[in-house]
MMTF fields as JSON, N, C-alpha, C and O atoms, coordinates in Angstrom:
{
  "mmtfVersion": "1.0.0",
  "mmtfProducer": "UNKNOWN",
  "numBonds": 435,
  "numAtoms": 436,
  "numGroups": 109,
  "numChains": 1,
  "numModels": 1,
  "chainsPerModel": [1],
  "groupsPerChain": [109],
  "chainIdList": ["A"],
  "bondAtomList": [4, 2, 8, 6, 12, 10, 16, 14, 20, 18, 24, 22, 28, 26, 32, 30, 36, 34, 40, 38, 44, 42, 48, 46, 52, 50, 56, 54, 60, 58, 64, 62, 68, 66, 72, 70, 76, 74, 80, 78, 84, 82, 88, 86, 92, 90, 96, 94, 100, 98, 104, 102, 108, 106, 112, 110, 116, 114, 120, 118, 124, 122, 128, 126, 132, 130, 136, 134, 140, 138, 144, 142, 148, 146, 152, 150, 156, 154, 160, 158, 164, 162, 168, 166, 172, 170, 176, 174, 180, 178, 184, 182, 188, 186, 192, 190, 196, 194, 200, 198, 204, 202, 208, 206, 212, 210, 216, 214, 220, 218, 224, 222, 228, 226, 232, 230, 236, 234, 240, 238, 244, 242, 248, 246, 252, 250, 256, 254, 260, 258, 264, 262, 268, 266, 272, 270, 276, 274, 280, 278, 284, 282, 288, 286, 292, 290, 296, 294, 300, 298, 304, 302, 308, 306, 312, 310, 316, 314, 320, 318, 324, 322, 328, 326, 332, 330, 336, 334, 340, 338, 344, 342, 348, 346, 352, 350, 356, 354, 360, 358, 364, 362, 368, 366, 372, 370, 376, 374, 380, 378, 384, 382, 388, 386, 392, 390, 396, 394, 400, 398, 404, 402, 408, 406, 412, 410, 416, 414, 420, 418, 424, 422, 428, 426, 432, 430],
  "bondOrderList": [1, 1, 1, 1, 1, 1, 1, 1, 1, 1, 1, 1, 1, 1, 1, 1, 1, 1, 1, 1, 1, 1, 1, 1, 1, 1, 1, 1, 1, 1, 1, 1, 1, 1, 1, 1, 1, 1, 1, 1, 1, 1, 1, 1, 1, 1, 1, 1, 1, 1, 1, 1, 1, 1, 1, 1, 1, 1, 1, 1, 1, 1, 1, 1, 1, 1, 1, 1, 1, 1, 1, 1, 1, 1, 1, 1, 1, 1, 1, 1, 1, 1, 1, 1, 1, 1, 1, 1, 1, 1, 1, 1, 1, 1, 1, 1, 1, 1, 1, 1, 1, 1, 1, 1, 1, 1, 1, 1],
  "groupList": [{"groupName": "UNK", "atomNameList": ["N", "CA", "C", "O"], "elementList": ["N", "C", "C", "O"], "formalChargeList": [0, 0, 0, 0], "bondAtomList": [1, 0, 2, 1, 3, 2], "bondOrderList": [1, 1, 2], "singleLetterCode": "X", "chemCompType": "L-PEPTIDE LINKING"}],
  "groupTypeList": [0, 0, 0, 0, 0, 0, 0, 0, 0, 0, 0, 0, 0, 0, 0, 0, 0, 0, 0, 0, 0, 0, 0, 0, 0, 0, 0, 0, 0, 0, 0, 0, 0, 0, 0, 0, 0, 0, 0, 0, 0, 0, 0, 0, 0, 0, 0, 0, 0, 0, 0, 0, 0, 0, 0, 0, 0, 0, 0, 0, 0, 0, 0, 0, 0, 0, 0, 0, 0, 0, 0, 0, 0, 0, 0, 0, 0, 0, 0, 0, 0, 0, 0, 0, 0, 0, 0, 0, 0, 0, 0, 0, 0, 0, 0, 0, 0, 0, 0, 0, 0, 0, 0, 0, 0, 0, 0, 0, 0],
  "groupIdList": [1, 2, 3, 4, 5, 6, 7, 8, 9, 10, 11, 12, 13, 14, 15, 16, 17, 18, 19, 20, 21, 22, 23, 24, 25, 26, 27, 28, 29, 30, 31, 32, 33, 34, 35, 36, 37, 38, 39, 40, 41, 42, 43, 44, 45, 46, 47, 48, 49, 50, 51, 52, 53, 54, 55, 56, 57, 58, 59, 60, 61, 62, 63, 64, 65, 66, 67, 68, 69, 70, 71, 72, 73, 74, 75, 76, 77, 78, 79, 80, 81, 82, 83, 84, 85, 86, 87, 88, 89, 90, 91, 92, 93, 94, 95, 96, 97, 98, 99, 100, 101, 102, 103, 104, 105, 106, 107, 108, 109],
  "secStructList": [7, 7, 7, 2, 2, 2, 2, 2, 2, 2, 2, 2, 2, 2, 2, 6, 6, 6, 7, 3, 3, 3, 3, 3, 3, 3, 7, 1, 1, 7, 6, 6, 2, 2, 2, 2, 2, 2, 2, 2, 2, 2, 2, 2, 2, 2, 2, 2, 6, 6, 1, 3, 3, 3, 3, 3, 3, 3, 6, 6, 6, 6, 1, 6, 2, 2, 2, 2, 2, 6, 7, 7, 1, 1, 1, 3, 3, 3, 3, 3, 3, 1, 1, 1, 7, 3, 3, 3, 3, 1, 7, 7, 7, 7, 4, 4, 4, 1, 6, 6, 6, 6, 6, 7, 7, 7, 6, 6, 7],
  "xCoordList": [-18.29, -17.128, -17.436, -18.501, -16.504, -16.751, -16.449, -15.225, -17.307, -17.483, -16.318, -16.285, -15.156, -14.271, -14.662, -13.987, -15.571, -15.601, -16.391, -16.198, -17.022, -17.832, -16.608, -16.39, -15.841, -14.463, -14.139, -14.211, -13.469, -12.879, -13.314, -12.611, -14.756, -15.379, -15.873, -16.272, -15.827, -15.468, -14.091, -13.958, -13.356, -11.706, -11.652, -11.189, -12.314, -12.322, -12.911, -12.399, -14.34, -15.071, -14.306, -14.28, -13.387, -12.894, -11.714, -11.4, -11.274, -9.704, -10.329, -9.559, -11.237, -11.735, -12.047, -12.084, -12.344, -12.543, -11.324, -11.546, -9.852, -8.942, -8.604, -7.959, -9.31, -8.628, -7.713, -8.029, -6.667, -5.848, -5.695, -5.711, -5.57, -5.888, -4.749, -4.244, -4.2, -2.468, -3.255, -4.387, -1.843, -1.594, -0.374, 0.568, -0.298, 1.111, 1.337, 0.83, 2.294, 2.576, 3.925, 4.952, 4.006, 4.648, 4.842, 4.07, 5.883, 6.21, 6.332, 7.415, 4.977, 4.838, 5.158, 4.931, 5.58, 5.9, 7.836, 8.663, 8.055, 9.744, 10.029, 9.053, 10.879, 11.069, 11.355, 11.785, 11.271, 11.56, 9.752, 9.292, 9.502, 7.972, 7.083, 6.356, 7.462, 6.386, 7.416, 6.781, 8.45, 8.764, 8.369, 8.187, 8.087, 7.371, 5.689, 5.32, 4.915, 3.715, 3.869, 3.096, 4.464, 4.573, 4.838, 3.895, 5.727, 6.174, 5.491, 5.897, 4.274, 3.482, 2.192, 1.818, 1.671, 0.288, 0.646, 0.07, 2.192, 2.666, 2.672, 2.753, 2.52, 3.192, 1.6, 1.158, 0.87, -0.198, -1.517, -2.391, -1.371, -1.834, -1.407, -2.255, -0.076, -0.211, -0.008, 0.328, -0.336, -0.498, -1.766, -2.097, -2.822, -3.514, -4.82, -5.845, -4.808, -5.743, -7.04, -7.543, -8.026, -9.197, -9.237, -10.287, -8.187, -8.347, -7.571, -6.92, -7.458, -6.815, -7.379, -8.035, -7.302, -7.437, -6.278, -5.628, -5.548, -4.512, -4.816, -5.247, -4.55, -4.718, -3.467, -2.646, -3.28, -1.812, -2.211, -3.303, -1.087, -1.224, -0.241, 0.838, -0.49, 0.588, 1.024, 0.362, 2.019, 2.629, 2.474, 1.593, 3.061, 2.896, 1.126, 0.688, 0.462, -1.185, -1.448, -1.916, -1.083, -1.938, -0.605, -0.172, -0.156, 0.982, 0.641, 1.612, -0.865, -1.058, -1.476, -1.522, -1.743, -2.003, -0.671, -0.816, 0.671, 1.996, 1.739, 1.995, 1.278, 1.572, 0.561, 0.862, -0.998, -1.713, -1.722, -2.158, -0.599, -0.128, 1.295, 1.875, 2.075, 3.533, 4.558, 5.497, 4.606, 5.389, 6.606, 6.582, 7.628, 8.786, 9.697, 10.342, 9.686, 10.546, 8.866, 7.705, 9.207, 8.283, 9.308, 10.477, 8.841, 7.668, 7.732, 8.786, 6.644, 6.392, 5.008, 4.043, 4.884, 3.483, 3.679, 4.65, 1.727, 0.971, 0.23, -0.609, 0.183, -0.64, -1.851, -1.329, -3.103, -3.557, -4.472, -4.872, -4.686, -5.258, -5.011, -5.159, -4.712, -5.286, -4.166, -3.09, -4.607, -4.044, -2.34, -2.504, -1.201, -1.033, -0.858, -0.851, -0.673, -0.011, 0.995, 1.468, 1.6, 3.027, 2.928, 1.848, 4.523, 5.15, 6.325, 7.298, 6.473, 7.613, 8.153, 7.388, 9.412, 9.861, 10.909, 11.764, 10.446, 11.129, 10.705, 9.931, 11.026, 10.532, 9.707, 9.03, 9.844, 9.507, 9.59, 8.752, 11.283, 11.552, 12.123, 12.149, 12.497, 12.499, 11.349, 10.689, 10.951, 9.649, 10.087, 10.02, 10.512, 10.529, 10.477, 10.028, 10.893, 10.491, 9.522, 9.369, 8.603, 7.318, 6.386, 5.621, 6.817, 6.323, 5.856, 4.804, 7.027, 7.521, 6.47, 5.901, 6.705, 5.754, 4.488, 3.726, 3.908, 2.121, 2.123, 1.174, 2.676, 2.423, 2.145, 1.589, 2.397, 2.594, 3.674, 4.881, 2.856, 4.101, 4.675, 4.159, 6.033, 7.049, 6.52, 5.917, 7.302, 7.483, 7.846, 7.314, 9.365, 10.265, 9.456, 10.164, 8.425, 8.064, 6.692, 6.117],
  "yCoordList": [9.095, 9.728, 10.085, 10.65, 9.769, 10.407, 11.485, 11.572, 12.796, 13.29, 13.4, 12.736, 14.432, 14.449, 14.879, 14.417, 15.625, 16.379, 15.087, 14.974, 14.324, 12.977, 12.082, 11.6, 12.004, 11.047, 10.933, 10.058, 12.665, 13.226, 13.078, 12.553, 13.511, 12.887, 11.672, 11.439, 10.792, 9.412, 8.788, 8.058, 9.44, 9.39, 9.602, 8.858, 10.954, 11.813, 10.753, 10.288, 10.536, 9.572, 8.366, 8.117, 7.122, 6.224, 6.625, 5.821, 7.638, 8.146, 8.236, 7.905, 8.522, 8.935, 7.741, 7.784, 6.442, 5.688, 4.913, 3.836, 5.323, 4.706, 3.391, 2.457, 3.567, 2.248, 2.327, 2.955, 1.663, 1.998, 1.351, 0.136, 2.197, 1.449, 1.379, 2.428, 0.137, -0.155, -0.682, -1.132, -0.352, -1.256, -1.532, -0.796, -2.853, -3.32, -3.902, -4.92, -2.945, -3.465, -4.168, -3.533, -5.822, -6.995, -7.276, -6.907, -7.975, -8.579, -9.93, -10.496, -10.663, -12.152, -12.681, -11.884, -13.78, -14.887, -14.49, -15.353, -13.552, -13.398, -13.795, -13.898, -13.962, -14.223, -13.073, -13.354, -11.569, -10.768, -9.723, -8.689, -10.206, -10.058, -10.763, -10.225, -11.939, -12.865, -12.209, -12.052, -12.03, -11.401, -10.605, -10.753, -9.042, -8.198, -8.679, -7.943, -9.278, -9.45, -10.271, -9.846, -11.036, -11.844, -10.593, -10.282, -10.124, -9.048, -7.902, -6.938, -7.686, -6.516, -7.089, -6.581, -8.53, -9.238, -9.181, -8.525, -10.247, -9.919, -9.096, -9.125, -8.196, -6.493, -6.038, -5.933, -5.806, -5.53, -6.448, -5.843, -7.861, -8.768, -8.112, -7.942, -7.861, -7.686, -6.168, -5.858, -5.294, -3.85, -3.179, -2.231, -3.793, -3.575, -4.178, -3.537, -5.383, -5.941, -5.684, -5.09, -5.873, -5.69, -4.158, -3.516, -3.693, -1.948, -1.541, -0.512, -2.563, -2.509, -3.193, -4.169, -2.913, -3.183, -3.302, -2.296, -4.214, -4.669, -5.327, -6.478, -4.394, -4.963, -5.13, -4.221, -6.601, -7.023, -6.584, -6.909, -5.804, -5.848, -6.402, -5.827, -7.419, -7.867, -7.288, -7.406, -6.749, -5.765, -6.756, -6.479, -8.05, -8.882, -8.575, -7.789, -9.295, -9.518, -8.036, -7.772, -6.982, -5.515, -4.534, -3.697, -4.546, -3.505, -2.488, -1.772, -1.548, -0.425, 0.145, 1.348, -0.725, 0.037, 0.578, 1.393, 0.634, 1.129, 2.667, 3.684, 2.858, 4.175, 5.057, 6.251, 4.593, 5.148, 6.001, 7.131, 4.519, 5.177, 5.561, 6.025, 5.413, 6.183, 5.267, 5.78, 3.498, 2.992, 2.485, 2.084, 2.616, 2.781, 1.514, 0.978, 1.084, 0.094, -1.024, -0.651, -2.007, -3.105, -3.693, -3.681, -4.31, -4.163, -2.499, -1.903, -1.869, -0.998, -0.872, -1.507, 0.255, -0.125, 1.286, 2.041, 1.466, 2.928, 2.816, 1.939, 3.365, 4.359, 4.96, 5.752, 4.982, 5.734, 6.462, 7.625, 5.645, 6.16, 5.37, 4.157, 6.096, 7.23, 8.433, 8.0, 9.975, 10.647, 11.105, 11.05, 11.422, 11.777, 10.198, 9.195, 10.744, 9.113, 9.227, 10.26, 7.846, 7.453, 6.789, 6.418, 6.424, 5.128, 4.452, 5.131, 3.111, 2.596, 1.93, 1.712, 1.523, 0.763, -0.622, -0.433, -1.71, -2.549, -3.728, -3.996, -5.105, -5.856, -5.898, -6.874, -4.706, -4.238, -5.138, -5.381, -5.801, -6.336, -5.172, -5.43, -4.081, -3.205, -2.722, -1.811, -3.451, -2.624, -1.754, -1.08, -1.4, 0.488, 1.178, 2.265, 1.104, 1.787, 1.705, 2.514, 0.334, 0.112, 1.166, 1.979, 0.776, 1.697, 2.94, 3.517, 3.234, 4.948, 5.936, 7.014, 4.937, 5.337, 5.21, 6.038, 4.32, 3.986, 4.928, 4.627, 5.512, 6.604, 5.913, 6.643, 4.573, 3.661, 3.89, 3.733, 4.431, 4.198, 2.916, 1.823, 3.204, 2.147, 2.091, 2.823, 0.603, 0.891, 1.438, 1.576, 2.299, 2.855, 4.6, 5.533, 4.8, 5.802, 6.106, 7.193],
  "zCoordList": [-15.48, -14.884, -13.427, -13.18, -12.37, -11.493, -10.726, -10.633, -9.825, -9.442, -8.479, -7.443, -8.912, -7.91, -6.47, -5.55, -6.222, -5.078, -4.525, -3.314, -4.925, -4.192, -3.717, -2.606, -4.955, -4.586, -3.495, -2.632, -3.647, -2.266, -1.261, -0.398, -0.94, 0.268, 0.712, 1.853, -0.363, -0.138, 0.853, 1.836, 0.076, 0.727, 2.234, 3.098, 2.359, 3.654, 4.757, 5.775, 4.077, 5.445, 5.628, 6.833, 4.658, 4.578, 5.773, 6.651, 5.688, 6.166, 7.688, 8.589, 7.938, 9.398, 9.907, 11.137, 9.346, 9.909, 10.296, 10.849, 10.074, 10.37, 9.783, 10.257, 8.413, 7.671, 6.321, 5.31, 6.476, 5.607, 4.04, 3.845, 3.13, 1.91, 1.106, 0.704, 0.772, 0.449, -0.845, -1.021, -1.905, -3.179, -3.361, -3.07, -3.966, -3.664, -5.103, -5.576, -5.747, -7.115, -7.307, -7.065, -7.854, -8.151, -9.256, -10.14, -9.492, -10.931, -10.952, -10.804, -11.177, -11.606, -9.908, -8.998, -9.67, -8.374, -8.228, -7.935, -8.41, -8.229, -6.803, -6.059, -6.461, -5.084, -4.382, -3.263, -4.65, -3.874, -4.228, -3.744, -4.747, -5.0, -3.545, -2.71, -3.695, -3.161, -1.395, -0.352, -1.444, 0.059, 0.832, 2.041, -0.277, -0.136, 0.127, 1.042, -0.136, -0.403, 1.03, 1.889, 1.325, 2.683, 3.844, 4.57, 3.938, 5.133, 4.942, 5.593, 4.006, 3.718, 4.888, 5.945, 4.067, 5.345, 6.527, 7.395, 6.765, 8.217, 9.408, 10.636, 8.194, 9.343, 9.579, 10.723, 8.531, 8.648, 9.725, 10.346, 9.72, 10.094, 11.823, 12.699, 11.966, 13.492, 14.118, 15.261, 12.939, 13.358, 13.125, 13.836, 11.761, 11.529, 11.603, 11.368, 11.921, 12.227, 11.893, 12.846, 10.8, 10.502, 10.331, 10.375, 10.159, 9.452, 8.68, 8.865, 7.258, 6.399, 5.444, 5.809, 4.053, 2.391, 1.903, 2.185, 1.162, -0.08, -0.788, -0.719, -1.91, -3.341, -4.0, -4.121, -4.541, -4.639, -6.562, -7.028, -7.482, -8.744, -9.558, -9.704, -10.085, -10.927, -12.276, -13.306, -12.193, -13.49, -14.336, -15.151, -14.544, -15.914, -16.237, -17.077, -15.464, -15.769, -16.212, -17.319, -15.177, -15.284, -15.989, -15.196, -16.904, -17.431, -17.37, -17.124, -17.513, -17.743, -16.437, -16.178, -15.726, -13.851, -13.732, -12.821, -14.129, -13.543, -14.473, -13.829, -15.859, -16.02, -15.454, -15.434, -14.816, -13.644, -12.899, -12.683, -12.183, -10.792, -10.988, -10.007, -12.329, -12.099, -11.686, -11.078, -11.961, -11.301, -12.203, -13.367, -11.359, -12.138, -11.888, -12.79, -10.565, -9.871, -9.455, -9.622, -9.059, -8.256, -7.557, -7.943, -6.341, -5.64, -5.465, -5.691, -5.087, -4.752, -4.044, -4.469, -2.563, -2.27, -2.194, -2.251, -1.962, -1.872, -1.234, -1.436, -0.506, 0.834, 0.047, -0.738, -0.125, -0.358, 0.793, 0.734, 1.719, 2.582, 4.291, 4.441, 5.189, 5.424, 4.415, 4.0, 4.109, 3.41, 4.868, 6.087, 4.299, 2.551, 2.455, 3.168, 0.663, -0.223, 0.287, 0.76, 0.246, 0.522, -0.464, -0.925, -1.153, -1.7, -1.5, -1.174, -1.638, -0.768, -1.853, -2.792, -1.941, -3.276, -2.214, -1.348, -2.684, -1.849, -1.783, -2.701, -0.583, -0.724, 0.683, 1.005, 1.497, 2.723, 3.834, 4.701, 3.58, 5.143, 6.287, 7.491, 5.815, 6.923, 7.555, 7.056, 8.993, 9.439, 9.506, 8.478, 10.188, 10.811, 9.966, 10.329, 8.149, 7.557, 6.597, 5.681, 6.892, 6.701, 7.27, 6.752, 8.882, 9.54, 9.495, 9.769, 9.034, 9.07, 7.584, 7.409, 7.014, 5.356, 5.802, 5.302, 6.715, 6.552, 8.251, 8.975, 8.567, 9.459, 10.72, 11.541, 11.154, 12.103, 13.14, 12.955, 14.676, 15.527, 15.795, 15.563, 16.417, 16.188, 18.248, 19.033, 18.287, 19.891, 20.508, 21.61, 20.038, 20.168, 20.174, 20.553, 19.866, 19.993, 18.622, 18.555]
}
């Protein structure tokens, strides 16, 4: 079992280094699955660049990762780090409110 207070400071040093740790939960190859999972790399690929982790979970393959983490709808992604959690439910073609959830300034400000 592990040591929450180690966890935690696991978390802490990960979070300081400014890298962000996404999970992105899908259902099978749907086409609004595989959209999300496309405009999730995209966005990340040109905001995040080498300071980012995604782990894509497939609800068919993984059924019991959704009562885990609490998931109700897919796609859905999670923030786990940097802290707080966020969650987004979607296929996340809206940047700005990609954005807005992973704590990413916009150009616009």
């Amino acid at each position: 079992m592990t040591d929450p207070v180690h966890a935690f400071e696991e978390m802490l040093a990960q979070s300081d280094e400014g890298k962000y740790k996404l999970r992105l939960y899908v259902t099978g190859h749907t086409p609004q699955s595989n959209r999300a999972v496309e405009n999730l790399k995209k966005l990340c690929e040109a905001r995040l660049k080498d300071r980012y982790e995604l782990t894509v979970v497939d609800l068919f393959q993984e059924p019991e990762r959704a009562k885990g983490d609490q998931i109700v709808a897919a796609p859905t992604l999670i923030k786990e780090l940097p802290l707080p959690l966020r969650r987004l439910i979607g296929d996340l073609s809206d940047t700005n409110r990609v954005l807005l959830a992973l704590d990413i300034k916009t150009e616009e400000g």
